[in-house]
N, C-alpha and C positions, 0 to 999 in steps of 0.2 A: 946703503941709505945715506941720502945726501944730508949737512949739517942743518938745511933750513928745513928739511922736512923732519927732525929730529925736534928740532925747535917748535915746530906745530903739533907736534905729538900725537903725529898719526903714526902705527903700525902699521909691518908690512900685509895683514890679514885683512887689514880696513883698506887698502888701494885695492882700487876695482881695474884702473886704467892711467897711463900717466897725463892722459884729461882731467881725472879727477883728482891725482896730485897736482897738477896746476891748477884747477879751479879752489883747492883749499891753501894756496898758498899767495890768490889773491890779495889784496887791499882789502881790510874790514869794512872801510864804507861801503866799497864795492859788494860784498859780500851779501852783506847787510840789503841793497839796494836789489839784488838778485832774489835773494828768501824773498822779499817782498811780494818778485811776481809770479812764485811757486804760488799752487794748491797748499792748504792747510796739510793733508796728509806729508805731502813730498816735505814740506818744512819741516814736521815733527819729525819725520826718518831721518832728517840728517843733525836732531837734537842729543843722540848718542855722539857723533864725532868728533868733538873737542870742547872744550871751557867757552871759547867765544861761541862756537856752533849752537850749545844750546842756550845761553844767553840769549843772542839774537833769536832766536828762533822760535822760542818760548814767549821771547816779547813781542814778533809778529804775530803770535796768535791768539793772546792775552789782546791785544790792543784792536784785533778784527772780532772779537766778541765780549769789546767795551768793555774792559776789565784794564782803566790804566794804571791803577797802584794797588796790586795785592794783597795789602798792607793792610791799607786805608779799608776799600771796598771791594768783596772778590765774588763776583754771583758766580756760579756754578752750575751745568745740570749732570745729571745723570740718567741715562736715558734706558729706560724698561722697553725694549723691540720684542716683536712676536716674529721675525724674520732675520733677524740676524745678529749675531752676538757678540760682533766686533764694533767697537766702543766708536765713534767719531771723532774726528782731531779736533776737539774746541778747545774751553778752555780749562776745564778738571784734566782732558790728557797731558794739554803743557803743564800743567802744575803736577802732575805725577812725573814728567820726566824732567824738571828741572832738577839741577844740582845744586842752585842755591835759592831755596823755599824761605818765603818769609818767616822770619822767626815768632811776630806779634803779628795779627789780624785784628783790626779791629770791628769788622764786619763781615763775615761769612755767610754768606747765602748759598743753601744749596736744595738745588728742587729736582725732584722724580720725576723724571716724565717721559707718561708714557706717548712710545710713537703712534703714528695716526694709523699704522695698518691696524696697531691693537686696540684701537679704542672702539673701532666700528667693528670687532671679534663679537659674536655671540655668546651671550651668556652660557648654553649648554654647551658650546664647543669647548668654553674654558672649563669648565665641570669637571672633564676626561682627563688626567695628568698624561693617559698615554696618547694625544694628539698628540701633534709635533708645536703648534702654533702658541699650547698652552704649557708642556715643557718649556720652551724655551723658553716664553715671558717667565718662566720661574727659574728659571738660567739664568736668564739678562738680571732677573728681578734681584738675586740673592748677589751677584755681580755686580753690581750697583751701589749697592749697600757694602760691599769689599771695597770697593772704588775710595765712596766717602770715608771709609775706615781706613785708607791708605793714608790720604790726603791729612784726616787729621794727626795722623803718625808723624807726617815731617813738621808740622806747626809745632812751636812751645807754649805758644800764649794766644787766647783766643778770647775775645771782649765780648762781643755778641754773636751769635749766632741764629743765624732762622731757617729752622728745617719744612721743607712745603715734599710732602709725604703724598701728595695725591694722586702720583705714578702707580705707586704700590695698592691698588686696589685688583679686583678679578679673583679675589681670596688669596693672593700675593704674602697677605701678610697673619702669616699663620707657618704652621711646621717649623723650616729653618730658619725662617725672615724674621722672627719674633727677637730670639735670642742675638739675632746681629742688630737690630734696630736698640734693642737693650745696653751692649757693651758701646754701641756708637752713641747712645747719650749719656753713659759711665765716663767714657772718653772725653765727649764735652765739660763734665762736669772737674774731671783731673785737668783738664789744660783751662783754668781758674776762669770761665768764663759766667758774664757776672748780669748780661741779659740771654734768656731765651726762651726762644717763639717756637713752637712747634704747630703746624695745618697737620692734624690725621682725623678722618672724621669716624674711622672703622677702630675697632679693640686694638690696638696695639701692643696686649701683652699676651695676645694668644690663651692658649684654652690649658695644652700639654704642658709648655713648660715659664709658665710666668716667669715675671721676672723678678730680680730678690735683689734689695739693696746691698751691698757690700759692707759687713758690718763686723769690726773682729770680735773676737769671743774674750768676754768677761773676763779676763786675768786678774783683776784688781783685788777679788777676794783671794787668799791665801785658802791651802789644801788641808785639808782636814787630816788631824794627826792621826794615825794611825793605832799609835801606842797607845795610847791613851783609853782606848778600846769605847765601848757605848756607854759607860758610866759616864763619862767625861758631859756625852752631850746629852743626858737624864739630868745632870745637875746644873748644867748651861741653864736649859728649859727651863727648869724650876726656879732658877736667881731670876729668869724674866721676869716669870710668871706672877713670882711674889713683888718683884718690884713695880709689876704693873697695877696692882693691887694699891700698893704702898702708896704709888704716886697716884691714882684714880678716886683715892677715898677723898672725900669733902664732907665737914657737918653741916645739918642741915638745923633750921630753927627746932624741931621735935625731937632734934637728940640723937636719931638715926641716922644712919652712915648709908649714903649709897655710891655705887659706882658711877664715875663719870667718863662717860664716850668720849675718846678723843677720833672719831673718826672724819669730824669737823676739820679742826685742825693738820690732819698728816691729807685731806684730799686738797687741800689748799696748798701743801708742797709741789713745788714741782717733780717729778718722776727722774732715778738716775739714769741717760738714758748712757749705754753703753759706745765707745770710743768708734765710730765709722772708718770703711780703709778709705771712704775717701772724703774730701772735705770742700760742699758746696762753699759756692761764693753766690752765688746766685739772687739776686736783691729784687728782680723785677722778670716774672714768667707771665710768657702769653701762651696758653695751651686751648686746645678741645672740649668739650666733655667727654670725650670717648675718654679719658685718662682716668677719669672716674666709674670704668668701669668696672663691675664686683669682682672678677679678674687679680686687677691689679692694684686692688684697696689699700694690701700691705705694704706693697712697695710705694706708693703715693704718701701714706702717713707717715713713714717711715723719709722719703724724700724730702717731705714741708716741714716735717721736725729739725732735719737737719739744714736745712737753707735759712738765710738772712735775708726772707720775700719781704718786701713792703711796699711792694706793687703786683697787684695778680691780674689778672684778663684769663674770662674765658667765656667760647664761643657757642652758644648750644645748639645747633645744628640736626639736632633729632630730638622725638622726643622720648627715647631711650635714654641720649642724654641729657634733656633736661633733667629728668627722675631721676637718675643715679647723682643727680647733684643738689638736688634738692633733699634727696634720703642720706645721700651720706657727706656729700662736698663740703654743704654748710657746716657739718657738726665737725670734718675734720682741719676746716680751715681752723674754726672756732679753737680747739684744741692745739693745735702744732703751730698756727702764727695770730695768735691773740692780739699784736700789736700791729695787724695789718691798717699801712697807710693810705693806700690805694684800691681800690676794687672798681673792675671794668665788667660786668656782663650784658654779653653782645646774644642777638638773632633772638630774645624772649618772646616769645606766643602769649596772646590774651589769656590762653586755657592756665596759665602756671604762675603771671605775672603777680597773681595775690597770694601766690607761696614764697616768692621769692623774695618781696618786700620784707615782711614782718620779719624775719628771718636774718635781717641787716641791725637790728637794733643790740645787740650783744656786741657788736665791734664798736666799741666805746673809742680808737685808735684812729678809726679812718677818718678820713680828711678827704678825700676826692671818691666819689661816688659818682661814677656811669654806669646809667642803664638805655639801653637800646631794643628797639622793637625790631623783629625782621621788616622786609622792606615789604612787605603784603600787609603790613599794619602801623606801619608807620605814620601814616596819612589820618589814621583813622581813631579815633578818641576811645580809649578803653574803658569800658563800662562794668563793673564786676557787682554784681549781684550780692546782697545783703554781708557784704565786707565793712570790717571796722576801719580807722584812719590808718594808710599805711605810715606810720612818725618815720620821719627820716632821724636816724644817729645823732649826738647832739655834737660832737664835734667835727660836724663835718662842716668844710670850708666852700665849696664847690658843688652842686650837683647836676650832673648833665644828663639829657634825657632826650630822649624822640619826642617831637609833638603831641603825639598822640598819648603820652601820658602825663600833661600838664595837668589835668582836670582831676587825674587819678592820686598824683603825687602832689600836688602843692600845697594841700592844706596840711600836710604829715610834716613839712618843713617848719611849721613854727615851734619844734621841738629842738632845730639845730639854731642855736642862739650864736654861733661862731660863722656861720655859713654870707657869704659876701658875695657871691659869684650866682648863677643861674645860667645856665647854659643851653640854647635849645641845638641839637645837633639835625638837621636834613642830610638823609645819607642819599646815595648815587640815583638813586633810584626814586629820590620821593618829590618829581616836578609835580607830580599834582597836591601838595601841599603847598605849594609858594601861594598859592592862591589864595590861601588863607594866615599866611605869615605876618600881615597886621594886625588879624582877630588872636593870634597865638602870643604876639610879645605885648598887646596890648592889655593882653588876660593877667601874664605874669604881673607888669607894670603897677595897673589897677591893685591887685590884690595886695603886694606888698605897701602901696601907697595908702592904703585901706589900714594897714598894722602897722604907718609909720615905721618900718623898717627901710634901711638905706640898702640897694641891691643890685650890683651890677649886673646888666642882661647883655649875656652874650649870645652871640648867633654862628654857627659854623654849616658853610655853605659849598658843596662840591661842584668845583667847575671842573667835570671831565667831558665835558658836549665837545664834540670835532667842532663846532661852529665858533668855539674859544681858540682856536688855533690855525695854522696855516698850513701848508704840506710843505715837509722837509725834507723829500725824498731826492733833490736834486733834478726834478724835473719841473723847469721854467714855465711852461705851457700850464698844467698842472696847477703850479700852484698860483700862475695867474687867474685860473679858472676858480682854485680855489677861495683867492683873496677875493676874488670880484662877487662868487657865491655868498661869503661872508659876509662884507658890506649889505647886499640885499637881507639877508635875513642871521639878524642877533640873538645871540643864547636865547633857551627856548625861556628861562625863569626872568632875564631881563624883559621881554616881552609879556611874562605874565605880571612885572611887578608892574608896569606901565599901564596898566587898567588899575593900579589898587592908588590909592591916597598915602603918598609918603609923610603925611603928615604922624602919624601912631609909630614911625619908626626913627623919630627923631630922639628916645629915650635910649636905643644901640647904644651900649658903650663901648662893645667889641664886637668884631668881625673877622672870622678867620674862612680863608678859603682855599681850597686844597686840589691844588693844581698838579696839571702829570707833568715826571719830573723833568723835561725838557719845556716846558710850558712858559718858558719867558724866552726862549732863543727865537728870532726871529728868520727868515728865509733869506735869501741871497737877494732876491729883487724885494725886499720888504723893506721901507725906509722904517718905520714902525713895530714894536710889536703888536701883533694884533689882540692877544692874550693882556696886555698893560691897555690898552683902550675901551674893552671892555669891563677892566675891572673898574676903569674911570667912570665908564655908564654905570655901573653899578653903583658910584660913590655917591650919587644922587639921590640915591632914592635912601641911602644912611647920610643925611647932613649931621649930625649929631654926634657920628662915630667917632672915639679917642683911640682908639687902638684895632691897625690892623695886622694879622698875622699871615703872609704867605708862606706855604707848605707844600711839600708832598703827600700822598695817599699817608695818612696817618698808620692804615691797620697793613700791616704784610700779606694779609690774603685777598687783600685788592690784585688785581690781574697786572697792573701798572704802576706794583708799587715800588718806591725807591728813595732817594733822597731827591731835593729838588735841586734842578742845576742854575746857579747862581752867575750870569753871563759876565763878562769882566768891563764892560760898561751898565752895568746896574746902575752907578749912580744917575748915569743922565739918560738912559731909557727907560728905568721904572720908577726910584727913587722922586725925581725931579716931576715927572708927569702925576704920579698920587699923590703927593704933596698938595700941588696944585691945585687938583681935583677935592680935596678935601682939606677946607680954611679949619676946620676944630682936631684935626691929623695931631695928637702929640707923639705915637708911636707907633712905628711900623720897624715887623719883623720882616725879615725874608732869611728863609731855612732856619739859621742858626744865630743869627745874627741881628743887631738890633742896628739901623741907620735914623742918623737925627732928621730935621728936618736944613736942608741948605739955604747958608746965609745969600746965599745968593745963584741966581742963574747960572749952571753948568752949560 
């Protein structure tokens, strides 16, 4: 063996041919520039062969399935096939054969998904475990969930994480899949991470063998002596006993002595709870209600006792889950995080909306209160049948709500005396509400004007319409077609506002709107964005607005959701033109970040 290929640190068991000792003892640019125009598979096969080998090769695959800093933001999938059980070269396999794996993640994303031969599988053919189509999605399925378990093995630190579970259905997630989905959010919880989102909208803790928090056993009391034999603890008993006596007596004005209940007193303690093996950090969860299922009761109580939540979200998606949260979620939030700051509940039905209300006034702690209608009633004014006022909490600061329950909630607000904020949220789906969004903020307006209370109205407004954007797919033709289709016809809610009177919406003081996360990049032949022009038409019909916020899909279970990408001329293609566009503009976000207004023309 020659001294340079000693130096490369190939074995004589790894040479195939002395072509491919020359080909690895090229120029690493060169190198580099070749992986390039391999297949993803061919590149991962040669991320065993040296230090640089998988370096580069890792990185060409990571960066063809938009994943450019690891660290930072790492989406992942994992994929449930009903055909075949060898994994695809994306971007979980380059991270499972890297050598050198991020040590901190600040954003992991990892989602189940299943492939398209198994989604359009019949229900009774998955029934049978001895079919082949339905074994194996219980192969691939429980492989999957090893995968993610691999993955978080080489991580030390993990900030947030968001797990989108919705592969794992077909009854997936039952028998073995319960107890790996269990130690994989045991795992998140040991690598100190301190947001997490879970999508499952089926039981997740299985039927056979739930799941049990990890909890060590009581040491603290010392062991009972032995010698001593049972006299010891007959006379214990009785020093209580009498001393409970002793300290319980009180006179009374007649002379008589009776006993006084301290049972007042010791239920006002807090409970000792015993020493956990592991120790959340967890400050801010976005879950299901399936998590509340009766299942898995004790491990939930037992999890919210030990986490530092002071922001929770969760999403009711059945109305199984509704009930289980309304029978138990409320009383065990109540119990294990008393001083919750935040509460998110999403997809609420008319049928349950006047249990869920009344139900909020015991969290004396919160401060930000969202509630959301599913998108089949959001449009639509909830009306509940001989209900008392639902009182909104008294220190809440914030409350954000679907349209459709301004009529139902706003008169319950004049019990939060701290509350400064009013929120009306239109989610993706509720264009035919815009049509009424003068009669909606001029309701709030009125009434608070009516109680002389001062009250900022904000409005959050989803621009995911294709007609907000251009085609970015590198095809010129295309997206000539496309810009030119645009021009002719503008978002469909700009177009409904243009029949209504912007006069009733000059009282906006905020505006947030939540765009998909490439939504301000512009096309190659675009001098423009198109996405920044519309938001201008928009700014019209808010003369009044002080504050606007651009974002991404706020919730994870949006199909497009992500951070929003921030172009590296922001200042003089968004910045500059919404300014403009709006003379009372004191503040505009975009993602993360706050931009003044400029003293002068960029």
């Amino acid at each position: 063996m020659s001294s340079g290929t000693q130096a490369a640190g190939i074995s004589l068991h790894e040479m195939q041919s002395r072509q491919y000792c020359g080909f690895i003892l090229l120029p690493r640019e060169l190198i580099f520039k070749i992986l390039e125009a391999l297949d993803s598979g061919s590149v991962l096969a040669c991320t065993p062969l040296s230090t640089y080998f998988n370096s580069a090769g890792v990185d060409v695959i990571l960066r063809r399935n938009d994943v450019l800093d690891a660290g930072a933001y790492c989406r992942v999938s994992a994929l449930v096939n009903a055909t075949s059980a060898t994994p695809p070269p994306d971007a979980l396999a380059a991270l499972l054969a890297t050598t050198a794996p991020p040590g901190r993640v600040r954003h992991l994303h990892c989602t189940f998904k299943l492939s398209e031969d198994a989604e359009h599988l019949d229900e009774k053919t998955l029934e049978d475990p001895d079919i082949l189509p339905a074994s194996r999605l219980e192969i691939t399925g429980l492989f999957a969930l090893q995968r993610i378990g691999a993955l978080l093995s080489k991580v030390d630190t993990l900030d947030r994480v968001t797990l989108d579970l919705s592969g794992l259905k077909h009854g997936l997630l039952s028998g073995n899949a319960c107890p790996l989905l269990g130690n994989l959010i045991h795992t998140i919880i040991r690598k100190g991470c301190r947001t997490l989102e879970v999508k499952c909208k089926q039981n997740p803790f299985g039927n056979d063998d739930p799941w049990v928090f990890p909890i060590r056993e009581d040491t603290s009391r010392s062991p009972p002596d032995r010698t001593c034999g049972s006299s010891s603890n007959i006379l214990s008993r009785l020093s209580s006993i009498c001393s409970l006596f002793l300290s319980g007596r009180e006179e009374v004005p007649n002379g008589h002595r009776r006993l006084r209940s301290n049972s007042s007193s010791t239920s006002q303690q807090p409970k000792h709870l015993p020493k956990p093996e592991i120790h959340p950090h967890i400050t801010k969860l976005d879950i299901d209600g399936s998590f509340f299922h009766p299942t898995g009761r004790p491990w939930m109580s037992d999890f919210l006792a030990y986490s530092p939540i002071t922001d929770f979200t969760i999403s009711l998606t059945s109305k199984s889950a509704s009930s289980n949260f309304i029978d138990f979620g409320f009383k065990t939030l109540l119990q294990t995080v008393p001083r919750l700051q935040s509460l998110t509940v999403l997809n609420v039905d008319g049928q349950t909306i006047h249990q869920i209300i009344p139900r909020l006034r015991p969290f004396t702690a919160l401060k930000f209160l969202t509630i959301t209608l599913n998108s089949h009633l959001s449009s639509h004014p909830i009306v509940v049948q001989d209900a008392a006022t639902p009182f909104t909490p008294g220190n809440v600061e914030r409350l954000s709500i679907s349209p459709g329950l301004i009529d139902y909630m706003i008169l319950g607000t004049v019990t939060a005396l701290k509350m400064t904020e009013f929120e009306i949220i239109y989610g993706r789906h509720a264009w035919h509400t815009l049509s009424s969004l003068c009669v909606h903020v001029k309701t709030v307006r009125d009434f608070y004007a009516k109680i002389s209370v001062p009250m900022c109205i904000s409005l959050t407004l989803s621009c995911m319409e294709d007609s907000w954007y251009a085609n970015h797919d590198g095809n010129d033709q295309r997206e000539e077609e496309n810009t030119a289709k645009q021009e002719s016809s503008p978002p469909w809610f700009i177009t409904a506002l243009e029949s209504q009177d912007g006069a009733d919406l000059v009282a906006v003081d905020s505006l947030r709107l939540e765009l998909l996360p490439a939504g301000l990049k512009r096309g190659r032949l675009q001098q423009k964005t198109p996405c920044v022009d519309n938001i201008c038409k928009l700014l019209s019909f808010f003369p009044g607005v002080k504050q606007i916020n651009l974002c991404g899909p706020t919730s994870f279970r949006d199909d497009a959701a992500g951070a929003l990408v921030v172009p590296k001329d922001v200042r003089q293609a968004v910045v500059q033109p919404v300014y403009e566009a709006c003379s009372s503009l004191a503040t505009l976000r975009i993602g993360e970040e706050v931009y003044p207004r400029p003293l002068v023309a960029l």
